[in-house]
BASE-320295 format. One record per atom (N, C-alpha, C): z, y, x; residue in one letter. Coordinates in steps of 0.001 Angstrom, whole numbers, padded with zeros to 6 digits, always signed. Each point is the difference from the previous one (the first is absolute). Layout:
N
ZYXA...
% end
This chain:
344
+010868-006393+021857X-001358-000127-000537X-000475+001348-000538X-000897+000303+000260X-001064+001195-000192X-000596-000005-001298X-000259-000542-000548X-001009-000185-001561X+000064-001607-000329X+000350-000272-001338X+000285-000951-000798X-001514+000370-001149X-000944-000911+000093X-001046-000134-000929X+000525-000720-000718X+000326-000224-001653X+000710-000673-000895X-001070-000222-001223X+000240-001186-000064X-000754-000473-001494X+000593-000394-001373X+000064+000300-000586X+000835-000565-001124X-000626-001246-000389X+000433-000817-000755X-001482-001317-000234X+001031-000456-000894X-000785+000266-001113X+000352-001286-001180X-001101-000868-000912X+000182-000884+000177X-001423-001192-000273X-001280+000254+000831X+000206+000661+000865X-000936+000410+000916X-000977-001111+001251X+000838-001037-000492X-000672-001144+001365X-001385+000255+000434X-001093-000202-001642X-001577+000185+000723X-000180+001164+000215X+000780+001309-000196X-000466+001250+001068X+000215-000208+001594X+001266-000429+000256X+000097-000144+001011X-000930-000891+000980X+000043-001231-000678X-001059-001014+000679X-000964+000717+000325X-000810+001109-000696X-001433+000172+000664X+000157+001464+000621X+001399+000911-000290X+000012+001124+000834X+001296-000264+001161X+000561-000269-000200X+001229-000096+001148X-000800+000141+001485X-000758-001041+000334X-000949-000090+001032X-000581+001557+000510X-000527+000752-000597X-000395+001461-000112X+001324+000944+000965X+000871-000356-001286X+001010+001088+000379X+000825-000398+001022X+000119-001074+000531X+000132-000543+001452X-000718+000624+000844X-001361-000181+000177X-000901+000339+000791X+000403+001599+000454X-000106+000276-001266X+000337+001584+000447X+000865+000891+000020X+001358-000748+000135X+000838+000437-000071X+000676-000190+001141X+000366-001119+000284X+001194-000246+001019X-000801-000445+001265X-001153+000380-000082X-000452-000126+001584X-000205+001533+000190X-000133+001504-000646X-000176+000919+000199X+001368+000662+000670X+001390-000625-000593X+001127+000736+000316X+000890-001199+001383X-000426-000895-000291X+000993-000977+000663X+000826-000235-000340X+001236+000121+001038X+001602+000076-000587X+000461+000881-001104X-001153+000933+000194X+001279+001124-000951X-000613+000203-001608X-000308-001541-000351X-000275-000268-001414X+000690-001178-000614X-000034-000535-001243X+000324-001261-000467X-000303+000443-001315X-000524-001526-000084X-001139+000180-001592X+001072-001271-000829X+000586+000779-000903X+000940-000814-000905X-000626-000270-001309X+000320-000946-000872X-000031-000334-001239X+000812+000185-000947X+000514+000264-000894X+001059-000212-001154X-000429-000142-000782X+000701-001592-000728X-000485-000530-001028X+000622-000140-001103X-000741+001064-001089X+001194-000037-000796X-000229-001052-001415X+000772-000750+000682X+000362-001437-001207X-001275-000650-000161X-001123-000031+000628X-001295-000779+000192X+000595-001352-000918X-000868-000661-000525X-000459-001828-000541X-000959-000532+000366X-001014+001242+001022X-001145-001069-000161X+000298-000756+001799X+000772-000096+000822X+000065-000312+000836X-000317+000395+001378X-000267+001754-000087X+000301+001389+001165X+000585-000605+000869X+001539-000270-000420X+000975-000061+001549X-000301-001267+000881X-000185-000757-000873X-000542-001849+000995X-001305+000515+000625X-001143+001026-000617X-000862+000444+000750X-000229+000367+001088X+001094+001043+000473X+000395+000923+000741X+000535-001007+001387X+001091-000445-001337X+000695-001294+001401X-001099-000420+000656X-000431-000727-000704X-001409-001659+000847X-001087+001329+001116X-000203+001119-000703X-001286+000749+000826X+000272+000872+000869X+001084+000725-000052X+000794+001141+000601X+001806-000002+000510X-000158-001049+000599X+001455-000473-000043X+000619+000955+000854X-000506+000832+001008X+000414+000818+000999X-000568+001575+000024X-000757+000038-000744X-001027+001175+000337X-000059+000752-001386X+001034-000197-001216X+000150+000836-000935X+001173-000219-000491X+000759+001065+000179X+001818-000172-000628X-000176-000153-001862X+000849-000763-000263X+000001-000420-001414X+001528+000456-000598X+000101+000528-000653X+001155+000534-000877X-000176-000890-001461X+001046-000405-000557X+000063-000295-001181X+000619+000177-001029X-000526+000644-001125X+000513+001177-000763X+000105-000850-001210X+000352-001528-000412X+000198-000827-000882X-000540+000234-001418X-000138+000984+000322X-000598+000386-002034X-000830+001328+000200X-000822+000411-001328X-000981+000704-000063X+000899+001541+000106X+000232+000761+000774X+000418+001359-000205X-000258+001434-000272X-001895-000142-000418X-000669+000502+000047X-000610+000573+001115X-000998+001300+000235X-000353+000849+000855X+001419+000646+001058X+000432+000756-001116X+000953+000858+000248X+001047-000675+000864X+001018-000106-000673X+001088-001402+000759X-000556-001256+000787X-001149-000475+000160X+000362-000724+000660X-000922+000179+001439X-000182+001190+000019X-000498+001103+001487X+001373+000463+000286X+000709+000617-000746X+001280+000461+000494X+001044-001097+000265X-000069-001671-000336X+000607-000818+000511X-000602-000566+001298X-000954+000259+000098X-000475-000547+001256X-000433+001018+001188X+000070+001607-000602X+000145+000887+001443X+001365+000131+000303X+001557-000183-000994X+001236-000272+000490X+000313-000768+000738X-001089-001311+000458X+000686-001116+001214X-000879+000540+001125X-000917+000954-000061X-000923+000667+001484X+000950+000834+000650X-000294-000023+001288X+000560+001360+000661X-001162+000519+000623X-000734+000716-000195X-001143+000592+000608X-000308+001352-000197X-000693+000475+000942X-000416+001438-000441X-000674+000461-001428X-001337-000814-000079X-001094+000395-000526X+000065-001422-001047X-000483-000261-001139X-000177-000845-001016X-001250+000288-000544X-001075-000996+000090X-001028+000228-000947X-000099-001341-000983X+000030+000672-001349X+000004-000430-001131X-001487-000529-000352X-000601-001455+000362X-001354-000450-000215X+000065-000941-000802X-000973-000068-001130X-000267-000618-000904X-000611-001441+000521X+000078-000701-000769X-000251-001146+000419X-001443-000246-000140X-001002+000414-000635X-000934+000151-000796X-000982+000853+001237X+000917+000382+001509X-001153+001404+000329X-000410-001292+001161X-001372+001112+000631X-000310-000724+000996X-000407+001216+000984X+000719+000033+001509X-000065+001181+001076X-001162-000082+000288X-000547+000820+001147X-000234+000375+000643X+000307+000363+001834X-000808-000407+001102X+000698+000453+001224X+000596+001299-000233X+000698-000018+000939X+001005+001336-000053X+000815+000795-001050X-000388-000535-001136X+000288+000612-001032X+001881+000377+000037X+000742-001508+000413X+001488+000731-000005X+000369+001020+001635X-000742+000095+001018X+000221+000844+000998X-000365+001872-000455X-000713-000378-000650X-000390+001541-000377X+001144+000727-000891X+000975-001113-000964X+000852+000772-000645X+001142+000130+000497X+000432-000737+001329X+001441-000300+000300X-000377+001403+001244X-001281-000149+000648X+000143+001102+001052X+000121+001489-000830X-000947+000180-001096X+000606+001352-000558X+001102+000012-000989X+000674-001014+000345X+001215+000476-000959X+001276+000343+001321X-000184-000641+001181X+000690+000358+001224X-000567+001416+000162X-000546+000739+000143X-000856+000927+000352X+000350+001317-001055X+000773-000274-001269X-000224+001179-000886X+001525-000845-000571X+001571+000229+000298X+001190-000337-000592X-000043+000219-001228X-000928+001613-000747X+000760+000430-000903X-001340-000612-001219X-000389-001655+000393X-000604-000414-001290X+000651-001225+000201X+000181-000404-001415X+000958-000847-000324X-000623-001456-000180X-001498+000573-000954X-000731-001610-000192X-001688+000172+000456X-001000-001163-000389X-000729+000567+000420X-001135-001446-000862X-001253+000495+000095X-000612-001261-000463X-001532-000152+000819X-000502-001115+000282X-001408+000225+000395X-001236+000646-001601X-000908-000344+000092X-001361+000126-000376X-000180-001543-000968X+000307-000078-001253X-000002-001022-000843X-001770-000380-000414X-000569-001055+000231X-000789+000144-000527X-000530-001818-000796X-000457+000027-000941X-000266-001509-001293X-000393-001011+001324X+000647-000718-000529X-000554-001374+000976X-001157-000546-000518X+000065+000309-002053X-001210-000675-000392X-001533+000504-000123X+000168+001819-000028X-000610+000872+000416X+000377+000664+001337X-000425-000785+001352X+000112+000436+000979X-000373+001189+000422X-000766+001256-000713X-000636+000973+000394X+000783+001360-000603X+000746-000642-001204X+000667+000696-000471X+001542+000210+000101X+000635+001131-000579X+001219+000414+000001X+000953-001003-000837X+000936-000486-000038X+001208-001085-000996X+000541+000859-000449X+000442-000566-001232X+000303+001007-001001X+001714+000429-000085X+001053-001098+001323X+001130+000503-000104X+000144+000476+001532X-000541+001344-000456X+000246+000782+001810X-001031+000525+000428X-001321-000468+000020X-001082+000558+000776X+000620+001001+001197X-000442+000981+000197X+000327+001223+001108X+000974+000393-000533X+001014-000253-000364X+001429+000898-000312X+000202+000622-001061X+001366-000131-000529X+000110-000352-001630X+000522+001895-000171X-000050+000092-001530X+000870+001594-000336X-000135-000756-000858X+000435+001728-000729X+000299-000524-001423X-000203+001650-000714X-000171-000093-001666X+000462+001391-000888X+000995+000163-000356X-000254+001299-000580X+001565+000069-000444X+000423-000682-000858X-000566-000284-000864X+000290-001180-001314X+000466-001156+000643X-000242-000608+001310X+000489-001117+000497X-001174-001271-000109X-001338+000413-000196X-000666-000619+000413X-001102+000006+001429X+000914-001206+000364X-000632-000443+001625X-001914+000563+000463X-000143-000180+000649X-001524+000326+000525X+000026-000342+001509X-000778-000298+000132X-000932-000330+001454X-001190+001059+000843X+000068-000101+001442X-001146+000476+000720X-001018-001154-000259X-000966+000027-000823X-000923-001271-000005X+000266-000834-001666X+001046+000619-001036X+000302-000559-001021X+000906+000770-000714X-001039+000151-000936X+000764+001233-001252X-000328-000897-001654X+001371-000537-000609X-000051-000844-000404X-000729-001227-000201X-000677+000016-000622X-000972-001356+000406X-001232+000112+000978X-000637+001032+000151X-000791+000553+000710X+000041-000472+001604X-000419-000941+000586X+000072-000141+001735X-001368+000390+000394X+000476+000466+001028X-001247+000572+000967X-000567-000842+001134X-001128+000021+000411X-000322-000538+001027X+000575+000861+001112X+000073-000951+001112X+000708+000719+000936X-001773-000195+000886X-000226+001375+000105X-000384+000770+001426X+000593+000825+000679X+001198-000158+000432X+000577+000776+001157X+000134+001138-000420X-000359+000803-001625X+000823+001276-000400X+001079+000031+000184X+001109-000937+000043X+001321+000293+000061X+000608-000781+001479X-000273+000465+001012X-000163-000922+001592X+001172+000846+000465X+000312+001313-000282X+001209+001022+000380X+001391-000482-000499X+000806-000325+000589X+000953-000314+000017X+000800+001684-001448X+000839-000276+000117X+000358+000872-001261X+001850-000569-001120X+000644+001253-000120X+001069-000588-000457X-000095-000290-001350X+000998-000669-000642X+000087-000250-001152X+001031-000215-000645X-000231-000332-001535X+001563+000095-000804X+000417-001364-000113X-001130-000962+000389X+000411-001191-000241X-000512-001086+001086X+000273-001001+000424X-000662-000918+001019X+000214-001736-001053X-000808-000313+000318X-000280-001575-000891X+000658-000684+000280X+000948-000917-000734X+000962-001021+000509X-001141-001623+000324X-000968+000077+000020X-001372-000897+000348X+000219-000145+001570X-000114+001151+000267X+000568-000063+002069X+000431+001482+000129X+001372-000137+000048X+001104+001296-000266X+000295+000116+001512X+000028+000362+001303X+000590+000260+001037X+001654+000841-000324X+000913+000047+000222X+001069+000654-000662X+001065-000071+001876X+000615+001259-000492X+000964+000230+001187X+001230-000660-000520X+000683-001354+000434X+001067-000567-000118X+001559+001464-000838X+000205+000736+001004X+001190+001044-000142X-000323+000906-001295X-001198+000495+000051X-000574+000376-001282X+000161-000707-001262X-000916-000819+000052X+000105-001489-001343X+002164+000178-000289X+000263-000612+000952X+001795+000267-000250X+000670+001095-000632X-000345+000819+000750X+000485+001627-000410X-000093+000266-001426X-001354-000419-000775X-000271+000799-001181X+000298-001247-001366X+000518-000992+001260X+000727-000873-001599X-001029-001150+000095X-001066-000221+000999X-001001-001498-000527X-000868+000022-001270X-000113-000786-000187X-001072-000426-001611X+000894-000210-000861X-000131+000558-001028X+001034+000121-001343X-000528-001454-000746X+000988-000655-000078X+000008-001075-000277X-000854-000726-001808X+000783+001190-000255X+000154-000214-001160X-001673+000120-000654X-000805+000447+000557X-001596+000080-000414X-000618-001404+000331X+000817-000755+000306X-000546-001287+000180X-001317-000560+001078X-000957+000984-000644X-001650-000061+000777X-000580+001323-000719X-001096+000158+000721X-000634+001553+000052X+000750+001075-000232X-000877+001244+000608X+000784+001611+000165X+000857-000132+000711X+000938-001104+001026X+000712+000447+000439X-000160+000552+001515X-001228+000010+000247X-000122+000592+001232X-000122+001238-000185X-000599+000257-000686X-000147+001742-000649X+001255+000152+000136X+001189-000155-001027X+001140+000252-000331X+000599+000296+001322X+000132-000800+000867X+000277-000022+001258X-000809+000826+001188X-001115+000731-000012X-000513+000911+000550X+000042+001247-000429X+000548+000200-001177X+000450+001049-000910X+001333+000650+000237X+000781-001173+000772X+001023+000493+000547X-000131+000310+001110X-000203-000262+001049X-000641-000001+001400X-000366+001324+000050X-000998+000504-000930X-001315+001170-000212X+001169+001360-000479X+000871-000587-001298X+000766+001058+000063X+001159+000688+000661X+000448-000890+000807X+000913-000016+001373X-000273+000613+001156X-001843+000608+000388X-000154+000332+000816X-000795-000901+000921X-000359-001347-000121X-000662-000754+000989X-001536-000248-000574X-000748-000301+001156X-001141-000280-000593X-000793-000913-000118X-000938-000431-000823X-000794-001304-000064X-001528+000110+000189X-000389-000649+000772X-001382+000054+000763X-000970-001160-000269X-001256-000011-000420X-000919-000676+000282X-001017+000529+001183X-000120-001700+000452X-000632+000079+001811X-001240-000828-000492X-001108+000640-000332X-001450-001127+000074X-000442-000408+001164X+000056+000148+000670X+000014-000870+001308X+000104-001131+000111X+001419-000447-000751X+000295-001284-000116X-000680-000539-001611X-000503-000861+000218X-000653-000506-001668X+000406-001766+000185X+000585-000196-001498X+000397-001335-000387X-000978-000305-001415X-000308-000865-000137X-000923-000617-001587X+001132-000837-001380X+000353+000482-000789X+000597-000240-001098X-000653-000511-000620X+000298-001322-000725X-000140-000663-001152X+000719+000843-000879X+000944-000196-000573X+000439+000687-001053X+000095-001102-001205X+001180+000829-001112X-000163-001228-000649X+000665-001497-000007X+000391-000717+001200X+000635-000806+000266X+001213-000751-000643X+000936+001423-000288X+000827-000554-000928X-000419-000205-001557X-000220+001458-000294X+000236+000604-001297X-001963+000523-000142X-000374-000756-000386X-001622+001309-000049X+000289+000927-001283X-000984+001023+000461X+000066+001118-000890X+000086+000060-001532X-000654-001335-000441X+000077-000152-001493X+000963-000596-000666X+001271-000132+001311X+001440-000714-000529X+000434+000938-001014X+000316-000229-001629X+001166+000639-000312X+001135+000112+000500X+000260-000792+000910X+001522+000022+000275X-000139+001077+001255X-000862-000124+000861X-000722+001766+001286X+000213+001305-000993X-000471-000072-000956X-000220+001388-001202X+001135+000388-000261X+001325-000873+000022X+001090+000033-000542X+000835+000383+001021X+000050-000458+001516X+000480+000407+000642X-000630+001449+000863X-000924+000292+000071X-000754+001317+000225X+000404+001191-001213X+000088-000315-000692X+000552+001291-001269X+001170-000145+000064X+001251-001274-000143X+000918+000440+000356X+000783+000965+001167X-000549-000810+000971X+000437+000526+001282X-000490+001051+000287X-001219+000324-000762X-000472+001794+000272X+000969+000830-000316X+000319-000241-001278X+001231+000864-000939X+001386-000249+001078X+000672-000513+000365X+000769-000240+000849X-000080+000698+001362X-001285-000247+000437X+000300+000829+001596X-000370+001372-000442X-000735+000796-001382X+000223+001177-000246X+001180+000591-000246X+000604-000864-000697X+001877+000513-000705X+000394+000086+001655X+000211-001023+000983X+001163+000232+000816X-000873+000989+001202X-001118+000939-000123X-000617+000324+000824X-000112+001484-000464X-000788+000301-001083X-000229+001415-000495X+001114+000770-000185X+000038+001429+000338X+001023+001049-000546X+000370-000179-000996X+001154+000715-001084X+000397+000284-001365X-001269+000288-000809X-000506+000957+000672X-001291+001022-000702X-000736-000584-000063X-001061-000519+001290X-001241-000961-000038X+000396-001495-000790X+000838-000508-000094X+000004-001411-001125X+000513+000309-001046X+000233+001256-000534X-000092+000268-001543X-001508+000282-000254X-000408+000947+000446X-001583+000117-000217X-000885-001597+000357X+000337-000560+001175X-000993-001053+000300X+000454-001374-000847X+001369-000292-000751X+000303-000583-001374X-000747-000131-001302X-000254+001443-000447X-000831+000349-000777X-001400-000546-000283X-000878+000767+001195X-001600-000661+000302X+000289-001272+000220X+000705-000460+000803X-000108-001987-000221X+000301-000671-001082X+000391+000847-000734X+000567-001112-001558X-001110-000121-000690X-000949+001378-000038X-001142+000150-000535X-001461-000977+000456X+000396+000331+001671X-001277-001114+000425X-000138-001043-000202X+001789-000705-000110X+000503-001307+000433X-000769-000791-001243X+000423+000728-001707X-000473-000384-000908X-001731+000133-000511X-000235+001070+001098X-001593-000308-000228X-000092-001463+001040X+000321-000450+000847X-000407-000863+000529X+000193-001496-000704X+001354+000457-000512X-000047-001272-001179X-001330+000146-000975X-000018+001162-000836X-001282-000123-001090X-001193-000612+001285X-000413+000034+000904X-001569+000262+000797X+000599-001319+000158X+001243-000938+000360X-000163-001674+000327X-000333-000721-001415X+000691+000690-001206X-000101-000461-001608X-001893-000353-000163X-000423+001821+000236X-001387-000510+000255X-000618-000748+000240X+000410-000713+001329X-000554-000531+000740X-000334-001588+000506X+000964-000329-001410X+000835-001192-000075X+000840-000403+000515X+000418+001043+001127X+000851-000858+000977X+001839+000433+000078X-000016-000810-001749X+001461+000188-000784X+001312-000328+000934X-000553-001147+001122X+001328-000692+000302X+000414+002012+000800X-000729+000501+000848X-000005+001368+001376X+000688+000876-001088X-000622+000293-001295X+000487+000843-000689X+001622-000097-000702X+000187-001872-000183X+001624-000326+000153X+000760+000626+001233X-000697-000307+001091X+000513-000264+001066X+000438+001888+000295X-000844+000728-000430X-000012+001686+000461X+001316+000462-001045X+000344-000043-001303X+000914-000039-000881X+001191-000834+000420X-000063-001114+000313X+001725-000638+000558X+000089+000795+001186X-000814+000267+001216X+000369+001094+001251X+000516+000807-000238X-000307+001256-001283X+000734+000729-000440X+001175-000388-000317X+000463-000832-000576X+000862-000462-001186X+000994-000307+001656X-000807-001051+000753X+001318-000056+001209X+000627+001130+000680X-001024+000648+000310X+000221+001528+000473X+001396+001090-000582X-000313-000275-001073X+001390+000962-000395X+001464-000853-000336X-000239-001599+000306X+001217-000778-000141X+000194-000104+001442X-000576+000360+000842X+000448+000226+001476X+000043+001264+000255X-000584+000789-000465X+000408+001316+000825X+001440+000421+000348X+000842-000012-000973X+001692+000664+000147X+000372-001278+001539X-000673-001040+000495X+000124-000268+001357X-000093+000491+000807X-001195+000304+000004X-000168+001152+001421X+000472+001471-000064X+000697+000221-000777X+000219+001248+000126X+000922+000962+001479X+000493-001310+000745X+000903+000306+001617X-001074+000260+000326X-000962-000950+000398X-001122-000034+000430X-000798+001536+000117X-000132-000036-001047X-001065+001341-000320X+001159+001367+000749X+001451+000123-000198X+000528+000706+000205X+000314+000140+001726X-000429-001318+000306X+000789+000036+001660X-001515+000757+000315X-001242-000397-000380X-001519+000260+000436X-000303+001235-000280X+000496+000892-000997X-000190+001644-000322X+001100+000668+001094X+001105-000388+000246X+001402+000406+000970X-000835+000103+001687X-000936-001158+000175X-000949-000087+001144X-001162+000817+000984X-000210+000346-001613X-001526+000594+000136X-000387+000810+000938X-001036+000147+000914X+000229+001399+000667X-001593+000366+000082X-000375-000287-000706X-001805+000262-000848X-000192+000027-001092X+000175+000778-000847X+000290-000274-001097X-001844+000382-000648X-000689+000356+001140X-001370+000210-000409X-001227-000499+000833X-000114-001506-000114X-000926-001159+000667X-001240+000206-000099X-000944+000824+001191X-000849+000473+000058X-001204-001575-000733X+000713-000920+000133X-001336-001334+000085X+000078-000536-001594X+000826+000801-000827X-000151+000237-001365X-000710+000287-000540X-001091-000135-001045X-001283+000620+000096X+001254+000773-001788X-000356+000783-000091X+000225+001067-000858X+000133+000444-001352X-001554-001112-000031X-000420-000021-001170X-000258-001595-000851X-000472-000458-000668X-000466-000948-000692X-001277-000979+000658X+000273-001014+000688X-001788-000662-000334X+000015-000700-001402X+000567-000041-000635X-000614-000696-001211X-000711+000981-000754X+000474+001142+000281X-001078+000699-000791X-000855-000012+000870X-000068+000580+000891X-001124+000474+001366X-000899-001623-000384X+000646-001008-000204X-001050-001183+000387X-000935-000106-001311X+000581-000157-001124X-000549-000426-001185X-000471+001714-000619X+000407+000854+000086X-000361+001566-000175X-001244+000513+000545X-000089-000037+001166X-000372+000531+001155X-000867-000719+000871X-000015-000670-000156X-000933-001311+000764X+000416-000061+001428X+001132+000313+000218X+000530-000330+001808X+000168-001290-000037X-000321-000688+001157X-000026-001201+000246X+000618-000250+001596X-000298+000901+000950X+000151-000265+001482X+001396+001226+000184X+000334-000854+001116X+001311+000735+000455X-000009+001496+000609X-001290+000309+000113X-000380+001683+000206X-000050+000775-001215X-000242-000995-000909X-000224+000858-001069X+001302+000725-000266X+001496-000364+000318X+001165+000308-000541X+000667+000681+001251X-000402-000093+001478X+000157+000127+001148X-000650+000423+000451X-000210+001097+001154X-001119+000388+001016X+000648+000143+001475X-000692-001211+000435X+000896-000531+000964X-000990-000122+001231X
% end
């Protein structure tokens, strides 16, 4: 098998009911044989797998992953029973487009030395616009906060075809992740231990510093809901996004750059607590303070980790790094669009 499209799905039944149909359509009549559109369900209650059974008894492989394993683990339990080239990591929540998976599997045959790759993300609920996990292809600063072609922190852009050029990057969206099977293996999989969010970063961070590269293809465009599991105003999202930031910085940054980039985050971290105190929104500002608090009762874990990933490196200077700060640039400076930090 050629490409394994994979869904993770937990309590997911009414996504599926009204998108499954979609991603059928355009999926496995574009490739034929050399696709299969799987499910893994991890530990579902609301009744996914009897779904699947009664509607798709032949025409979508079902894995069953008995309990909730998060993002992380339970993609890496269910690309361990694939044997395939190519794996794309699709949210349950997206809805394709024709052609959309031919455009990434032909240029990822076409160019060996990229490892992952993503289409053109754009809101399912604002169809005109960019989604806010991925738009045109993810980076990041040096501080370790993420950014988008089309989304610089809260900021989304309408998409008119400014960003239609294909273009590499530091990060590709685990929303619809295209990933090279031998690659994904090589650099260790999704670190388990982050449970949910950052770990695709974390995992393109290795990839990126190893020498391989990660590509967004607008060509291909999929529509994101978003939100699905966890929406943005979860404390418990806030908690795992600050933790796991601090985490894929420790096992990622040099000696030098995460003593300095330690520093400025302790400082921001706690302005972000005072600005949630503000704001009322006490539970985010718990939630930003225990991240910390987990953060350094896990760190002396990863420390192989961080050591096998510096022993690796063979870039130790990631052009798709932006350099400097958007939090200042955003709230300072009034940058808002991904040119403003980029001239691309």
């Amino acid at each position: 098998m050629k490409t394994s499209v994979v869904i993770l799905n937990w309590n997911g039944k009414s996504l599926m009911e009204s998108l499954l149909p979609n991603v059928l359509e355009h999926t496995l009549s574009d490739l034929s044989q050399d696709v299969e559109l799987v499910v893994a369900d991890n530990g579902s209650t609301d009744g996914s797998l009897a779904f699947l059974e009664t509607n798709y008894p032949d025409t979508i492989k079902r894995i069953d992953l008995a309990y909730n394993h998060g993002f992380a683990e339970g993609y890496n339990q269910a690309l361990s029973q694939l044997d395939s080239k190519y794996a794309v990591l699709l949210n349950s929540d997206v809805e394709v487009t024709p052609g959309w998976l031919i455009f990434l599997t032909d240029y990822m045959d076409a160019h060996p030395d990229v490892a992952a790759c993503q289409p053109k993300i754009r809101s399912l609920r604002q169809r005109e616009c960019f989604e806010h996990a991925g738009a045109s292809g993810g980076f990041m600063d040096f501080l370790g906060y993420p950014f988008c072609r089309g989304r610089v922190l809260s900021f989304v852009e309408e998409d008119r075809g400014q960003y239609d050029t294909p273009i590499d990057l530091f990060w590709a969206t685990g929303a619809c992740l295209c990933v090279r099977m031998d690659d994904f293996r090589n650099v260790g999989e999704f670190d388990a231990r982050f449970f949910a969010h950052m770990e695709e970063i974390d995992l393109c961070w290795r990839l990126r510093s190893r020498g391989r590269r990660i590509v967004c293809l607008p060509q291909s465009v999929v529509y994101h809901l978003g939100g699905a599991t966890l929406n943005k105003e979860n404390p418990r999202k806030t908690y795992l996004n600050y933790r796991n930031n601090l985490l894929m910085l420790y096992k990622n940054c040099t000696p030098n750059e995460f003593a300095v980039v330690f520093i400025i985050r302790l400082i921001l971290d706690y302005m972000s607590v005072l600005v949630f105190l503000l704001s009322w929104k006490w539970r985010d500002a718990k939630a930003v303070l225990r991240a910390r608090w987990s953060f350094l009762k896990m760190k002396p874990h990863f420390t192989l980790q961080r050591l096998e990933n510096l022993q690796q490196t063979k870039i130790t200077s990631i052009p798709e790094i932006y350099r400097g700060s958007i939090i200042l640039g955003y709230y300072l400076c009034g940058k808002r669009r991904f040119t403003d930090f980029f001239h691309t």
